[in-house]
C-alpha positions in Angstrom: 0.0 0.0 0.0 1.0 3.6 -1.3 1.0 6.2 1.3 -1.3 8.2 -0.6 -3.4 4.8 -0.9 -3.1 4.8 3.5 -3.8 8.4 3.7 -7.3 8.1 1.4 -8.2 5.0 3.3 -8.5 7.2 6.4 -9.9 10.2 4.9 -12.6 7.6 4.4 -12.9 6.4 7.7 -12.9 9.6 9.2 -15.8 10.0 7.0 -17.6 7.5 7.7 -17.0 7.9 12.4 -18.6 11.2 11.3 -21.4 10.2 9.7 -22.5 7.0 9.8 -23.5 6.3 13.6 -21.6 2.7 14.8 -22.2 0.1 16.7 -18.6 -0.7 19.7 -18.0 -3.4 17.1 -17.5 -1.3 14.1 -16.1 1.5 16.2 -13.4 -0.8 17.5 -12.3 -2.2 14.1 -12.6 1.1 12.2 -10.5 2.8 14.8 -8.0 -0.6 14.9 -7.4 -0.1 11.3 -7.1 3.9 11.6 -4.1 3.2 13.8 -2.3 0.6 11.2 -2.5 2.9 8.6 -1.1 5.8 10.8 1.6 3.7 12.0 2.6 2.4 8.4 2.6 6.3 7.3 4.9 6.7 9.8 6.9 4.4 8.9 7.3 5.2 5.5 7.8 8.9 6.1 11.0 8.0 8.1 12.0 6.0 5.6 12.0 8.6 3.6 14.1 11.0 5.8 17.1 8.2 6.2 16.6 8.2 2.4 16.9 11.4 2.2 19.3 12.1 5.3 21.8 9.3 3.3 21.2 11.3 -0.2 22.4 14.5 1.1 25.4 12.6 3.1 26.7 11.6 -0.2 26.2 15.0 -1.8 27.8 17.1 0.6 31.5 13.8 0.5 
């Protein structure tokens, strides 16, 4: 999953925990899933920064 892919999955589920009222069940699991996508955007984004962190390492030796 792309992190624009992650990011548009929880535009949608904050969508839908604003609109659509839920029962604990659905609540529970949307705001599980909420939480992995946050964590894997996370964790791409500071992939990003070694990326970028070793990119300007080698421009600067």
């Amino acid at each position: 999953m792309t992190y624009t892919e992650a990011v548009a999955e929880l535009e949608q589920l904050l969508e839908q925990l604003q609109e659509v009222p839920t029962d604990v069940d659905q609540l529970y699991a949307r705001v599980a899933r909420a939480q992995e996508l946050v964590a894997a955007c996370r964790e791409k984004l500071r992939g990003v920064e070694e990326r970028l962190a070793a990119l300007e390492k080698q421009s600067e030796g």
